[in-house]
Backbone of each chain as ProteinMPNN parsed JSONL, in Angstrom:
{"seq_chain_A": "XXXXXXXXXXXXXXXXXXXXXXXXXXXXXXXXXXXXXXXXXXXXXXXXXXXXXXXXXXXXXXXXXXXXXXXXXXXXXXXXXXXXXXXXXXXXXX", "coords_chain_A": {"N_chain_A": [[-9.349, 38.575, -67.517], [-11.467, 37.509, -70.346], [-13.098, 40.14, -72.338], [-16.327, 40.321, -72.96], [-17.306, 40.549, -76.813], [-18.297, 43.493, -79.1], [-21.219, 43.429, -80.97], [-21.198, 44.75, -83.489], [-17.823, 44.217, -83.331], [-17.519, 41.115, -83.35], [-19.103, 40.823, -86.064], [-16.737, 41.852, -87.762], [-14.641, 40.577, -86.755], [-15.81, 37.864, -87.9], [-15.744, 38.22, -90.163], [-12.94, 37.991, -91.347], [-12.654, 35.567, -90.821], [-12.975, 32.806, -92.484], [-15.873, 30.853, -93.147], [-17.138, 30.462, -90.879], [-19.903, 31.577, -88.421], [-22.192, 33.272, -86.675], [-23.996, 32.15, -84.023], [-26.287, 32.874, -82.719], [-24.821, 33.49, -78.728], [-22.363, 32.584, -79.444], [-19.526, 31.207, -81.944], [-19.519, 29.547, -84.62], [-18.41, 26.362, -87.235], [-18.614, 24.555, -89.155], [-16.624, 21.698, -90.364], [-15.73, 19.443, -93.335], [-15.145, 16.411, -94.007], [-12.894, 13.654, -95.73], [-13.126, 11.078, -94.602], [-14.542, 9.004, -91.849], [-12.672, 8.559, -89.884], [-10.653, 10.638, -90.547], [-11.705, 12.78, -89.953], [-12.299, 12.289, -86.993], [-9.279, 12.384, -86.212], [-9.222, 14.995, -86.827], [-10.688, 16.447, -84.319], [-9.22, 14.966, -82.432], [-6.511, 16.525, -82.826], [-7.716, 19.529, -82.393], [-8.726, 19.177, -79.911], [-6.294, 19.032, -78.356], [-5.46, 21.472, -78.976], [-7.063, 23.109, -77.604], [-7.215, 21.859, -74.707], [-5.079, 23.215, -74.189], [-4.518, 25.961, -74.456], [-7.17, 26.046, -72.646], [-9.829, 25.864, -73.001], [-12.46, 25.422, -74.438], [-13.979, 24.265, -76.993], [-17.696, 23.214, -77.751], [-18.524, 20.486, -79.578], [-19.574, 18.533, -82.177], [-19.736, 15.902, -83.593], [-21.011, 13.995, -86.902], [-20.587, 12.093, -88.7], [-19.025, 12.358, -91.313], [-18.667, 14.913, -91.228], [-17.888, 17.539, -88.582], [-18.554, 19.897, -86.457], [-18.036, 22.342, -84.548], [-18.447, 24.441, -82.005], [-17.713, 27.899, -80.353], [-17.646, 29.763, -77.149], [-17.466, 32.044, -74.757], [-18.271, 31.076, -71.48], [-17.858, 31.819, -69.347], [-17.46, 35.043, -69.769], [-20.026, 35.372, -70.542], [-20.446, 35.369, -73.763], [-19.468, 35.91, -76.501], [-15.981, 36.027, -77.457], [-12.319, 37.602, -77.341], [-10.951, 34.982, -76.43], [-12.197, 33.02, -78.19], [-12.297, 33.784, -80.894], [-9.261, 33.231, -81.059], [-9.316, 30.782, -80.582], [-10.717, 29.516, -82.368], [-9.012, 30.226, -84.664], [-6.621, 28.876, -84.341], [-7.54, 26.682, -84.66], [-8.647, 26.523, -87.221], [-6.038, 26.476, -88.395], [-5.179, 23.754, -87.85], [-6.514, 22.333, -89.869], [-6.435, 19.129, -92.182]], "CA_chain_A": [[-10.445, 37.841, -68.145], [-11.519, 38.584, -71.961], [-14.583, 40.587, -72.472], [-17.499, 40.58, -74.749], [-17.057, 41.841, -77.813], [-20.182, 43.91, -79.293], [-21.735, 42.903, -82.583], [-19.731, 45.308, -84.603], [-16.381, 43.712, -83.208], [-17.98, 40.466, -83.682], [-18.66, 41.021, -87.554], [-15.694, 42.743, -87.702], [-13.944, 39.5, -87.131], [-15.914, 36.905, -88.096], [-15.559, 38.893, -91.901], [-12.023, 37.808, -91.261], [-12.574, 34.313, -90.608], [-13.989, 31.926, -93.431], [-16.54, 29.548, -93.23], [-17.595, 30.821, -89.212], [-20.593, 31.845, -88.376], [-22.757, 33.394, -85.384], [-25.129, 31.699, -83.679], [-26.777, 33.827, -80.705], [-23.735, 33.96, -78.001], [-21.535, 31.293, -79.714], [-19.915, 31.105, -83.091], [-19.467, 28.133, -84.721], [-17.807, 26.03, -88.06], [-18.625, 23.313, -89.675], [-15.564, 21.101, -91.145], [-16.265, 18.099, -93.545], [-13.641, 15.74, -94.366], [-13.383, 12.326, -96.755], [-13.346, 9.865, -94.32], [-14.887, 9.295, -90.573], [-11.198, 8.761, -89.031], [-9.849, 12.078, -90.934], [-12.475, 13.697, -89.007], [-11.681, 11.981, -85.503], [-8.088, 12.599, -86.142], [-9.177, 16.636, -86.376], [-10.938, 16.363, -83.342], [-7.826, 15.009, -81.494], [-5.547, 17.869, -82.965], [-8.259, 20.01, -82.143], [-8.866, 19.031, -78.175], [-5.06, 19.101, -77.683], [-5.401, 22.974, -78.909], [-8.494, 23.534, -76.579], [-6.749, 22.177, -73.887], [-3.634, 23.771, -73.987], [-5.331, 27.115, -73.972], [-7.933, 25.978, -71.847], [-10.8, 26.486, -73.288], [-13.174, 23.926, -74.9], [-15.607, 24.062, -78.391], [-18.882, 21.687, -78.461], [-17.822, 19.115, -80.935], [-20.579, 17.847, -82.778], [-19.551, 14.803, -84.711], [-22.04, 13.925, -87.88], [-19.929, 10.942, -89.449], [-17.69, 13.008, -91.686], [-18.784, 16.383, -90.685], [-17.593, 18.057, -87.31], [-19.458, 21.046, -85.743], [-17.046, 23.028, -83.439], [-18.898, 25.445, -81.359], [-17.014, 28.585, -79.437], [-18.481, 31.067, -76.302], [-16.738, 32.266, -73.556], [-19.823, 31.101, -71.08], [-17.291, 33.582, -67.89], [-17.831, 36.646, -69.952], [-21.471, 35.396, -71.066], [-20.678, 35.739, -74.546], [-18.288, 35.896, -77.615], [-14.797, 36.83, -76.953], [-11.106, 37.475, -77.985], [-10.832, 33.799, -77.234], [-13.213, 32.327, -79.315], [-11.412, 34.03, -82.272], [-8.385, 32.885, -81.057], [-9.091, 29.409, -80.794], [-10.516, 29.097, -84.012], [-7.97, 30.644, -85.931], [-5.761, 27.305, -84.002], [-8.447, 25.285, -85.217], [-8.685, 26.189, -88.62], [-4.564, 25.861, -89.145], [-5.133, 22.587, -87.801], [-6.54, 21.422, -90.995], [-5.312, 18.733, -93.236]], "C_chain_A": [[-10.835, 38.523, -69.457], [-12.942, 38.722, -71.685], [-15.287, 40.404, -73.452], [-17.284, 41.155, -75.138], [-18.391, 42.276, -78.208], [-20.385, 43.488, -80.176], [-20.916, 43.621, -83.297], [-18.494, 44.559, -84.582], [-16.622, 41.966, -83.716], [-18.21, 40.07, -85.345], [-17.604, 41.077, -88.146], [-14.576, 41.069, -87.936], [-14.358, 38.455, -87.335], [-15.745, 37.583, -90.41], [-14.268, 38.57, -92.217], [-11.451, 36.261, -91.178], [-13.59, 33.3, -91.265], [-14.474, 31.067, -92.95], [-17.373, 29.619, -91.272], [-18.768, 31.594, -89.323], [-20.975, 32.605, -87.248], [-23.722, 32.334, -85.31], [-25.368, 32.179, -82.27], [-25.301, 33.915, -80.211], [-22.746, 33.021, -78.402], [-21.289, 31.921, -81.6], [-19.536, 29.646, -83.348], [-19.493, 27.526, -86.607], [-18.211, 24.96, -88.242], [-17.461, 22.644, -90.49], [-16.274, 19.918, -91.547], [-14.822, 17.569, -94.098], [-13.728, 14.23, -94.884], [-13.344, 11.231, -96.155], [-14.074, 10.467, -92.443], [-13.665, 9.665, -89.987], [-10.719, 10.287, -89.316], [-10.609, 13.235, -89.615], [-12.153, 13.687, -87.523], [-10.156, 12.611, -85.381], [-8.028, 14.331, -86.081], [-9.165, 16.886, -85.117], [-9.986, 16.294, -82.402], [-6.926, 16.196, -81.848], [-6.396, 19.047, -81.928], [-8.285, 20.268, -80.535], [-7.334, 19.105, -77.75], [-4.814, 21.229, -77.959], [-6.166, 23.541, -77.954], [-7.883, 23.295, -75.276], [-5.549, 22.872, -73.259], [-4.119, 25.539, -73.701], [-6.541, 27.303, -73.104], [-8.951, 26.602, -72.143], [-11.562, 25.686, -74.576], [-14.332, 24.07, -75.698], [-16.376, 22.692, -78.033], [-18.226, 21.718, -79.669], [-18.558, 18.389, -81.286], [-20.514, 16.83, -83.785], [-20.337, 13.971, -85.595], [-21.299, 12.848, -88.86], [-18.957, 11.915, -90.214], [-17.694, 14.715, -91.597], [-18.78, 16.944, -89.023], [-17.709, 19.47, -87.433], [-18.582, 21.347, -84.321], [-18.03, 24.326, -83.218], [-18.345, 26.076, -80.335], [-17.962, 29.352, -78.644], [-17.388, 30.974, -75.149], [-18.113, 32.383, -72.112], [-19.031, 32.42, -69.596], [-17.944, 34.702, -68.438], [-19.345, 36.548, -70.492], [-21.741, 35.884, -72.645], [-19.422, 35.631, -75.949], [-16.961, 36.899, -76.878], [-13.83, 36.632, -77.749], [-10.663, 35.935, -77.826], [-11.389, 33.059, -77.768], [-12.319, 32.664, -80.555], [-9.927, 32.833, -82.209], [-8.318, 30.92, -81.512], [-9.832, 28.788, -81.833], [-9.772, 29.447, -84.904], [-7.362, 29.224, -85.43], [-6.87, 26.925, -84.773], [-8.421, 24.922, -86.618], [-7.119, 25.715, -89.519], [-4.538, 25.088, -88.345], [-5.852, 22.073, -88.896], [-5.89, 20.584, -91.385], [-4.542, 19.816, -94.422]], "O_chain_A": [[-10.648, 39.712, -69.713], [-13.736, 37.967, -71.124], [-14.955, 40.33, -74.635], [-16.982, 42.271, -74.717], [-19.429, 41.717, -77.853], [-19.406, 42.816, -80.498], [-19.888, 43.114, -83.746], [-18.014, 44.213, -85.661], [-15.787, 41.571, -84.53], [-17.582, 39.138, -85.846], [-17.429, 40.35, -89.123], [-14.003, 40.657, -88.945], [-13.523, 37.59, -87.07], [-15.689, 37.026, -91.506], [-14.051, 38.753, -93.415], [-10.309, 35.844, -91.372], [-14.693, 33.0, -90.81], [-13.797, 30.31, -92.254], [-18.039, 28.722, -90.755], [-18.808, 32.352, -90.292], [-19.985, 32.751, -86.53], [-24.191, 31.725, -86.271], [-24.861, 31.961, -81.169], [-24.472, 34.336, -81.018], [-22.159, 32.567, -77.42], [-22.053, 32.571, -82.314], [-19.305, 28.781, -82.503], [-20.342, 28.028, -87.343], [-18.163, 24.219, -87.26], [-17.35, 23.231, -91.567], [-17.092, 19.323, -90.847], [-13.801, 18.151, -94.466], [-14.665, 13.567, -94.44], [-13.487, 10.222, -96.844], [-14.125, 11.594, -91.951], [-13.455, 10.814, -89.599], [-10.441, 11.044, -88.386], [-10.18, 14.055, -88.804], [-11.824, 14.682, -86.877], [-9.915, 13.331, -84.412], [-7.13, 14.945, -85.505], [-8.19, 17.377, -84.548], [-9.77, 17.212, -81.611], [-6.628, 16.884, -80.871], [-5.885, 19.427, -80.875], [-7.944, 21.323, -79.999], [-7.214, 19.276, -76.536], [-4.17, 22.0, -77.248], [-5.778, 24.611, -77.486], [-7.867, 24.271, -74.526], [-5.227, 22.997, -72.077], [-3.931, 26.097, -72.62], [-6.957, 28.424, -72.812], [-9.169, 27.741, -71.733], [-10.956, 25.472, -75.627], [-15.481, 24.021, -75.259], [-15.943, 21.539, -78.013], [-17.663, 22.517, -80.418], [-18.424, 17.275, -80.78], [-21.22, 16.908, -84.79], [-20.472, 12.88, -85.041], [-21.672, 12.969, -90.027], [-17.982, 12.256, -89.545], [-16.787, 15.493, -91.893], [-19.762, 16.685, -88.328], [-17.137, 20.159, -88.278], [-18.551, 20.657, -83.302], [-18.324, 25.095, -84.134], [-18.237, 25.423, -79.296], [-19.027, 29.677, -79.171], [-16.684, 30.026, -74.802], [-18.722, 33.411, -71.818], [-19.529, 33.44, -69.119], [-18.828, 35.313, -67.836], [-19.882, 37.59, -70.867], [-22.735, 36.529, -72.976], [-18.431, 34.937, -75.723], [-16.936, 37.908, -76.174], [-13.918, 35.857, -78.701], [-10.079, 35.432, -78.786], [-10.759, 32.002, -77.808], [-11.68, 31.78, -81.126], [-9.649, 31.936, -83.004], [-7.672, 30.2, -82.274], [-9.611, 27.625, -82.171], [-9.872, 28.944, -86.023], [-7.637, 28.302, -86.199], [-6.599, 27.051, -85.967], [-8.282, 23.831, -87.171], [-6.937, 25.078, -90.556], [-3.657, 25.449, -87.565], [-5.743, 20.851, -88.792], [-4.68, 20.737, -91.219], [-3.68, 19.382, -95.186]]}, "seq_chain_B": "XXXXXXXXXXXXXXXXXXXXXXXXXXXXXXXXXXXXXXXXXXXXXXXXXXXXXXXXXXXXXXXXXXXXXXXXXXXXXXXXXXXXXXXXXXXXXX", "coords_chain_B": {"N_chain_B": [[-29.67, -7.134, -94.256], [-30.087, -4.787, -90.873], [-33.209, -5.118, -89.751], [-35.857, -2.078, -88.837], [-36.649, -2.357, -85.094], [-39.452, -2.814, -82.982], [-41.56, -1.096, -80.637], [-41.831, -2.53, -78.369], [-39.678, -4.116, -78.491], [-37.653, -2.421, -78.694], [-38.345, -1.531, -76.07], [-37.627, -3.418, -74.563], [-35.088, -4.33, -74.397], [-33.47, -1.6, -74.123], [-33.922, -1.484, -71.332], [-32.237, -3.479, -70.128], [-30.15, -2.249, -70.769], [-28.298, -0.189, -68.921], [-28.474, 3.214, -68.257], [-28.867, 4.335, -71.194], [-31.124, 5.642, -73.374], [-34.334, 6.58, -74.947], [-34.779, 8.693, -77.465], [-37.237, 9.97, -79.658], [-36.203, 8.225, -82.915], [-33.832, 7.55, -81.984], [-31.415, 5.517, -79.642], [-29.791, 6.913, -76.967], [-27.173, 7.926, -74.947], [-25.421, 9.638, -72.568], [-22.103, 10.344, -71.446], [-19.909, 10.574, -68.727], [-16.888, 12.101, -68.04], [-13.749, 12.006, -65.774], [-11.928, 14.433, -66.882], [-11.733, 16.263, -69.324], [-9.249, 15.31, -71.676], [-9.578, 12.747, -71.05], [-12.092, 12.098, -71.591], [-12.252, 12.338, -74.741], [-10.195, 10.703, -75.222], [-11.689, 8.475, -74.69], [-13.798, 8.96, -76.732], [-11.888, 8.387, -79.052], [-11.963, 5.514, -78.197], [-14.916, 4.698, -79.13], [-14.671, 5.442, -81.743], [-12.777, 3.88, -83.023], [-14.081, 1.593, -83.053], [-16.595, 1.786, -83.578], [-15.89, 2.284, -86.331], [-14.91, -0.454, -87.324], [-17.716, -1.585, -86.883], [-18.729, -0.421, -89.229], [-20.413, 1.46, -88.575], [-21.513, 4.256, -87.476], [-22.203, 6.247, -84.754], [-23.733, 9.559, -83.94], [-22.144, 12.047, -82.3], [-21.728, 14.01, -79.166], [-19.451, 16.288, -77.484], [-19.398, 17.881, -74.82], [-17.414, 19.717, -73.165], [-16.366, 17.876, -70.192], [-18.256, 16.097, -70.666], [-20.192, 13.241, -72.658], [-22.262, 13.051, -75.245], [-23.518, 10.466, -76.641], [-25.621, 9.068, -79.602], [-27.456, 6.954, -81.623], [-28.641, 5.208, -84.504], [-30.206, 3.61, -87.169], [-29.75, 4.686, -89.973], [-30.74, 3.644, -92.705], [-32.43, 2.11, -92.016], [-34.629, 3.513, -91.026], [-34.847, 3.549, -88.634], [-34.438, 2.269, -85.184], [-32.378, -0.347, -84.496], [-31.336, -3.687, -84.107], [-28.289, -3.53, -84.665], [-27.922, -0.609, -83.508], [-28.535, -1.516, -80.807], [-26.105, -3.21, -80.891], [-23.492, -1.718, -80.682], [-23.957, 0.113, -78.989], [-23.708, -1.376, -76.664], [-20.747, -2.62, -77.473], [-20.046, 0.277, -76.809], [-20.64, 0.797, -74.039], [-18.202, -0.656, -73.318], [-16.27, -0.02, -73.281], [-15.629, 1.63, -71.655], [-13.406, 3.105, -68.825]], "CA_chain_B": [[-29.67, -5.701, -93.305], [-31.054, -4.779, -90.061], [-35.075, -4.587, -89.652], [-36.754, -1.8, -87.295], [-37.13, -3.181, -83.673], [-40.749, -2.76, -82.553], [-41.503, -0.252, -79.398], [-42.022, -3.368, -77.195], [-38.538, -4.84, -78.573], [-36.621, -1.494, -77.885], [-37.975, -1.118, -74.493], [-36.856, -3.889, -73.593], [-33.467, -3.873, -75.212], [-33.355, -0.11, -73.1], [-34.083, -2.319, -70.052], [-31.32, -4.326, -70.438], [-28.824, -1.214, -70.965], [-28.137, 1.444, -68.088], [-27.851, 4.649, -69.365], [-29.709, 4.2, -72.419], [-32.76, 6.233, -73.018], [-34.576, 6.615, -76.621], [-35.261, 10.068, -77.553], [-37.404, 9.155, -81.339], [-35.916, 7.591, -83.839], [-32.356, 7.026, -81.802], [-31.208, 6.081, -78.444], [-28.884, 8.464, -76.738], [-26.584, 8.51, -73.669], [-24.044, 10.71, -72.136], [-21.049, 9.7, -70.159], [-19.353, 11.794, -67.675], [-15.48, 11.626, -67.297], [-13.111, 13.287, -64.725], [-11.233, 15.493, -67.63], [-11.615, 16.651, -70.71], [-8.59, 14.49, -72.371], [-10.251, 11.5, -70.5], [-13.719, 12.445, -73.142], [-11.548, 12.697, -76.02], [-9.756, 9.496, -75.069], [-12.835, 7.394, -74.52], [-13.95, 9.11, -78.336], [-11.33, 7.836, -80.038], [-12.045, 4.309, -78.551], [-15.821, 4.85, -79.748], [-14.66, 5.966, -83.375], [-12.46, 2.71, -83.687], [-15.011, 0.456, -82.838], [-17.578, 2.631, -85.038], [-15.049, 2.152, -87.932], [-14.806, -1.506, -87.204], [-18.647, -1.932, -87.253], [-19.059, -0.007, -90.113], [-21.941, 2.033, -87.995], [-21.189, 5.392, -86.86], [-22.608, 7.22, -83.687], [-23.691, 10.654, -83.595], [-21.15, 12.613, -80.717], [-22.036, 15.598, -78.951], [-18.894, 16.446, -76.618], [-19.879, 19.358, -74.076], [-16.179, 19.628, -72.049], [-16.241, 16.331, -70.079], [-19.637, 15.431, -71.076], [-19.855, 12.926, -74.275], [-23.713, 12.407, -75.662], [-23.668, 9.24, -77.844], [-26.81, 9.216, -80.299], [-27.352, 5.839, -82.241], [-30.005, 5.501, -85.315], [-30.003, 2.815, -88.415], [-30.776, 5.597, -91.177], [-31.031, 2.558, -93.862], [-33.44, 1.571, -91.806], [-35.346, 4.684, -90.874], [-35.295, 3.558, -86.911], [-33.518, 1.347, -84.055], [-32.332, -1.458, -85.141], [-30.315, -4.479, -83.192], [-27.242, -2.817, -84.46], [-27.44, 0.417, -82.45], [-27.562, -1.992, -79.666], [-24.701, -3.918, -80.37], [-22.624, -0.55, -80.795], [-24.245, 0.474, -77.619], [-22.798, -2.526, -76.139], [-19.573, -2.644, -77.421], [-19.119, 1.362, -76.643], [-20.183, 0.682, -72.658], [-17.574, -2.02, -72.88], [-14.881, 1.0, -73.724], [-15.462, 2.793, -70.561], [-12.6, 2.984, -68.391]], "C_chain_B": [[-30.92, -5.236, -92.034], [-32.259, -4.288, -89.996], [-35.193, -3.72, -88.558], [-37.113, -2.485, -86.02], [-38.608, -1.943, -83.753], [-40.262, -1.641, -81.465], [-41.3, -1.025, -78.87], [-40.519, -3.515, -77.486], [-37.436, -3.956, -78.006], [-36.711, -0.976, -76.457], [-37.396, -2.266, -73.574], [-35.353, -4.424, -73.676], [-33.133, -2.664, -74.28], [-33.157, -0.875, -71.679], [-32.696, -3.089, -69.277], [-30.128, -3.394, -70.2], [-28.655, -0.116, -69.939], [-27.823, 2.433, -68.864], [-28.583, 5.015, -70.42], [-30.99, 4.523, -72.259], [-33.21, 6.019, -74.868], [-35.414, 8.088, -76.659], [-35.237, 9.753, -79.746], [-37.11, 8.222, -81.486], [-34.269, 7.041, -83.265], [-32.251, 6.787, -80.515], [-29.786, 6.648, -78.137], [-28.415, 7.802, -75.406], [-25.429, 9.144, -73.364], [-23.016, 10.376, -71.158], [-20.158, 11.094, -69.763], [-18.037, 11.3, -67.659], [-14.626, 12.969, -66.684], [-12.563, 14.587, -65.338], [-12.409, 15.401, -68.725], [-10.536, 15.38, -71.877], [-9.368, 13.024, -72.184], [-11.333, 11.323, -71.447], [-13.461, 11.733, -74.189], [-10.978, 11.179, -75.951], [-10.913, 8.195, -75.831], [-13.814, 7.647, -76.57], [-13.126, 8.591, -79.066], [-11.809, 6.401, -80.342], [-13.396, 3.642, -79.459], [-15.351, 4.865, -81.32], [-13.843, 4.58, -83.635], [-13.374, 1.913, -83.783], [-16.318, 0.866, -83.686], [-17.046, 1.953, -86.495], [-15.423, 0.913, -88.398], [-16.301, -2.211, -87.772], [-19.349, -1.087, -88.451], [-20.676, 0.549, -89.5], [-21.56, 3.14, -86.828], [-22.486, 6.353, -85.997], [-22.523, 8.714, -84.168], [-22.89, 11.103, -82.339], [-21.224, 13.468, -80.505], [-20.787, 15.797, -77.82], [-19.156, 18.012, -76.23], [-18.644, 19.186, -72.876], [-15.956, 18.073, -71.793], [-17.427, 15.522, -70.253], [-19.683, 14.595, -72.483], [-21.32, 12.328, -74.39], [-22.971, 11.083, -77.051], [-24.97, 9.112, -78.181], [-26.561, 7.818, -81.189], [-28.6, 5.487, -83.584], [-29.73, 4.604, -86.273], [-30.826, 3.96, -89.162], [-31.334, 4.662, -92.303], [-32.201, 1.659, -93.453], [-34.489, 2.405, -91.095], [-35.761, 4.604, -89.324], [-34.306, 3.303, -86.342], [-33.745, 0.16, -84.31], [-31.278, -2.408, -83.662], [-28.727, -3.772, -83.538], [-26.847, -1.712, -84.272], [-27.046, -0.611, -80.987], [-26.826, -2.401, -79.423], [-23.71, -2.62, -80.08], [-23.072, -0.269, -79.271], [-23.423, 0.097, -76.782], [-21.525, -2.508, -76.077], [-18.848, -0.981, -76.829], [-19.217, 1.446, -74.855], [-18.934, -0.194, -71.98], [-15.921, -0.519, -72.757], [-14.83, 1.913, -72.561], [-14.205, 2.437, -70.138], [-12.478, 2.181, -67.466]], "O_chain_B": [[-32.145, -5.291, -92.137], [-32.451, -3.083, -90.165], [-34.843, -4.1, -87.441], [-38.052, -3.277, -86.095], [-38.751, -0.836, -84.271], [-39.094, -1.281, -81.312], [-40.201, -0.788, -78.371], [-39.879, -2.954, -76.597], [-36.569, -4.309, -77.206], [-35.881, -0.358, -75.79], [-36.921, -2.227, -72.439], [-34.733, -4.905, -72.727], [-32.241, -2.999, -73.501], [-32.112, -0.719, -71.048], [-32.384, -3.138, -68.087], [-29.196, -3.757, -69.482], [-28.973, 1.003, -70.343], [-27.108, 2.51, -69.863], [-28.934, 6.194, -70.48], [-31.815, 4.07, -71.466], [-32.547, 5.465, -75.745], [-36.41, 8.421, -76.016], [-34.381, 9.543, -80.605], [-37.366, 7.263, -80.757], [-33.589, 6.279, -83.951], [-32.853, 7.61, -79.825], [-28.867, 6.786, -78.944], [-29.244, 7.147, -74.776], [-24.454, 9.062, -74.11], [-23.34, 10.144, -69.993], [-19.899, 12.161, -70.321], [-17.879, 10.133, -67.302], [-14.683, 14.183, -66.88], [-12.599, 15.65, -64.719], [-13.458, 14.776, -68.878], [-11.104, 14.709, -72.739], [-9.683, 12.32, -73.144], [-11.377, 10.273, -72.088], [-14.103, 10.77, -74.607], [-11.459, 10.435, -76.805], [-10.948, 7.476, -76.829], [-14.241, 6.767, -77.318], [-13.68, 8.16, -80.078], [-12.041, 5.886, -81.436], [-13.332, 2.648, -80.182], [-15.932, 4.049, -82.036], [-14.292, 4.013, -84.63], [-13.475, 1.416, -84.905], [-16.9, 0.055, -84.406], [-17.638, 1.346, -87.388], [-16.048, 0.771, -89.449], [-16.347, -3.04, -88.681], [-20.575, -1.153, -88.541], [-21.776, 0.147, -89.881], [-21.37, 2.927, -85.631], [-23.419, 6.962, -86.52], [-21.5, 9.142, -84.703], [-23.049, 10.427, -81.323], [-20.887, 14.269, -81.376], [-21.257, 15.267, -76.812], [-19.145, 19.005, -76.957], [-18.885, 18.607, -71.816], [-15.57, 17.232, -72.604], [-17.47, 14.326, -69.961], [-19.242, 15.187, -73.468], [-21.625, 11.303, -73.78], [-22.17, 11.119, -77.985], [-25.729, 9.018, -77.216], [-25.381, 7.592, -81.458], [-29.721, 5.681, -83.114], [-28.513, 4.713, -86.422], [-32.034, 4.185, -89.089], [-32.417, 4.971, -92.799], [-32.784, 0.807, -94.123], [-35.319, 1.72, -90.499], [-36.65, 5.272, -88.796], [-33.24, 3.832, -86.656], [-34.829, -0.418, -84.384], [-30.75, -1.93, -82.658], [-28.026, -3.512, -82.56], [-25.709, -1.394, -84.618], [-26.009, -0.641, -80.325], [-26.374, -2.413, -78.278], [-23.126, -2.7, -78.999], [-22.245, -0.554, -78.404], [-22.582, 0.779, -76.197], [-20.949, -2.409, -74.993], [-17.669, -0.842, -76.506], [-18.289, 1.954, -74.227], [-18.674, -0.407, -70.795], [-14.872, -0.489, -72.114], [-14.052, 2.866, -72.52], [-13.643, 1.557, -70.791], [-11.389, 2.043, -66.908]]}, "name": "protein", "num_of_chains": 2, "seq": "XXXXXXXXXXXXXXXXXXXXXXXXXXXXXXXXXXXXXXXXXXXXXXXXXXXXXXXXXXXXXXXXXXXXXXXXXXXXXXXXXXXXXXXXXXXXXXXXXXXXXXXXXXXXXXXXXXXXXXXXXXXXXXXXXXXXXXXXXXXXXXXXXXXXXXXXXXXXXXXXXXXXXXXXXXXXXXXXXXXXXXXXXXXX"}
């Protein structure tokens, strides 16, 4: 099972990963994109990465802006996969 | 372009709709499906039919949980065309 990382490790790699944020035990990305569909069509890339690793961002859909939120709620907190599955996320871009 | 429904008009428009609550300025409900892909599925059929009516839903997906949020911003309330969308997106269940 992956563990919490501490705030240092946390920094550490979100300093590594553009456009990500914290928020309390979660981090979390905002993508915007030029049409609604472009956006849906992330989403689907997106949920086929989530499930394949098993492991599932809130998906906040705002018409052309999508809000992906990571936590590992097992370890009660940010983890090695949270990183992981936003790095997939983000080279799922157009 | 669509006018504000009244309180009286949206409760009983709500009445009419299972599921359908009004939290403010939008109403809201959440559908439950057995997976995850199953969610994601049932979102896509939402986002065509969004496209179609040129009137896009807010989407909160929490795993297999999918909040649908509905609001006429051009019209600063709830209008008859959240409920048709309403409508047409209970029609998309499975």
């Amino acid at each position: 099972m992956a563990s919490m990382l501490s705030d240092i490790e946390i920094q550490r790699a979100l300093g590594a990963r553009t456009g990500w944020t914290r928020r309390g035990n979660a981090i979390t990305r905002t993508y915007e994109f030029p049409t609604f569909p472009a956006g849906i069509a992330f989403v689907n890339r997106v949920a086929e990465a989530a499930e394949k690793m098993d492991h599932h961002p809130d998906i906040d859909i705002r018409y052309t802006k999508v809000t992906c939120s990571l936590s590992t709620h097992s370890a009660g907190g940010i983890t090695q996969r949270d990183f992981k599955l936003a790095e997939a996320m983000d080279e799922l871009l157009p």
